[in-house]
C-alpha positions, 0 to 999 in steps of 0.5 A: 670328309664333311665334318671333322669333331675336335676334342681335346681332352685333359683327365677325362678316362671315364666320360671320353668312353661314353662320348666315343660310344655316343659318337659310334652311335650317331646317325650321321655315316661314320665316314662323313665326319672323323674324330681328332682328339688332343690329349693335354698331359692326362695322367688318368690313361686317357691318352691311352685309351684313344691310343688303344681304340679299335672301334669303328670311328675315324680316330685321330690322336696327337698330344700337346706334349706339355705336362699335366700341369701346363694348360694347353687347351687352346693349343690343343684346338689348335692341333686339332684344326691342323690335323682336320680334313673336314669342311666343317669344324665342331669344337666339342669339350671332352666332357660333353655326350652329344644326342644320336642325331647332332651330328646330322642335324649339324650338318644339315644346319650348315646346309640350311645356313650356306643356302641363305649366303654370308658366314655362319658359325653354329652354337649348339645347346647343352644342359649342364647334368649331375646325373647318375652314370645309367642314365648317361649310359642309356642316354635317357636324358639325350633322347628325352630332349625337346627344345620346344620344352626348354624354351619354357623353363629355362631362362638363358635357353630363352635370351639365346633364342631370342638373339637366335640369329646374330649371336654375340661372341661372348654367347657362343663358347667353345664347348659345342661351336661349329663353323667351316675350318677354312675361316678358322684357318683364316682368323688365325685360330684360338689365342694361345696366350690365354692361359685359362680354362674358358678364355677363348672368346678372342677366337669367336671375335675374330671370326665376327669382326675379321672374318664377317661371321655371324653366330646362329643358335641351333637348338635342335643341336644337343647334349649332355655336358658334365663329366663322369664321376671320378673325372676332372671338372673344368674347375680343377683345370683352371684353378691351379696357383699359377692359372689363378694369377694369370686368369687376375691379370688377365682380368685386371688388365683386359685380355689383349693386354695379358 
């Protein structure tokens, strides 16, 4: 198996649907790569509806098994790197619809990368949208795409590219991030003592600063990222009265001290 897509997911019935059509869809072989999502406590029928699947991808379905109110993101990925079979890794937030070739181009950017020697972890591109659902699903906006036109018109597209291949940790998020699942093995993983949506820089660090990795920026490796109408935002997942206080200490007191 060359690459294994991990996806946890929280309340996310409706965009879950369209990133399984998207995937179906890829022009990477559906057995080259498999799909393992983790479900963290939906309530929605998220869960349910993976568990229902009968479509032609590779489908791996576990649950954190805490309730709805217990953030479990990063013990998600967690699971997620256990249960794949892939060489590679790619982290992909369950609110993120990726372009019809990013799977292949991700592959292929590994390749690329393996042949120059050293570690490298892929930071993909992704464009935040509120869109109309049509246009998420006719993916008009995926095939629209030209990264030649983003590099002239959007600001953080632009420092991105200019550090394109030595990225900061802090640069390269969770939401579409890739490297071999024998260095994430070997770092140990996400840091499940943050406790807050978006705190997962730790892991990046790691693999920087223990594992001799260098982060690259592959814009030709794209999607849509925002969920559906009627679906959880990021925001709802983070703000609850107990992630609050624990996202100010975490703040006050710096991340290895929370």
């Amino acid at each position: 198996m060359k690459l294994s897509v991990i996806i946890p997911t929280f309340n996310r019935l409706r965009t879950m649907k369209t990133i399984l059509r998207a995937l179906e869809n890829q022009t990477l072989p559906l057995g080259e790569f498999e799909v393992v999502t983790i479900d963290d406590g939906s309530t929605d029928g998220t869960l349910e509806l993976l568990k229902g699947y009968r479509g032609p991808l590779n489908l791996e379905i576990e649950s954190t098994g805490l309730p709805p109110q217990e953030y479990g993101y990063l013990k998600a990925l967690n699971q997620g790197i256990s249960l794949a079979k892939g060489t590679y890794l790619l982290f992909m937030d369950s609110d993120m619809v990726p372009r019809y070739d990013a799977l292949k181009k991700l592959i292929e950017a590994h390749r690329k990368w393996g042949s120059q020697g050293g570690k490298v972890a892929i930071r993909a591109w992704w464009v935040r949208r509120k869109s109309p659902i049509k246009m998420w699903l006719k993916g008009t906006l995926l095939r629209q795409y030209s990264p030649r036109k983003a590099l002239q018109r959007d600001k953080k597209f632009q420092k991105l590219y200019k550090r394109r291949e030595n990225l900061r940790p802090q640069d390269a998020p969770s939401a579409f991030f890739s490297v071999r699942r024998e260095l994430a093995v070997a770092v140990d993983g996400f840091p499940e003592h943050a406790r807050c949506y978006g705190m997962d820089y730790e892991f990046q660090a790691r693999l920087v600063n223990l594992a001799g990795v260098r982060i690259v920026f592959e814009p030709e490796i794209y999607a849509i990222h925002g969920p559906l109408p009627g679906d959880i935002h990021a925001e709802a997942y983070r703000w609850t009265k107990r992630l609050k206080d624990t996202y100010r200490n975490i703040g006050r007191k710096g991340l290895s001290d929370s």
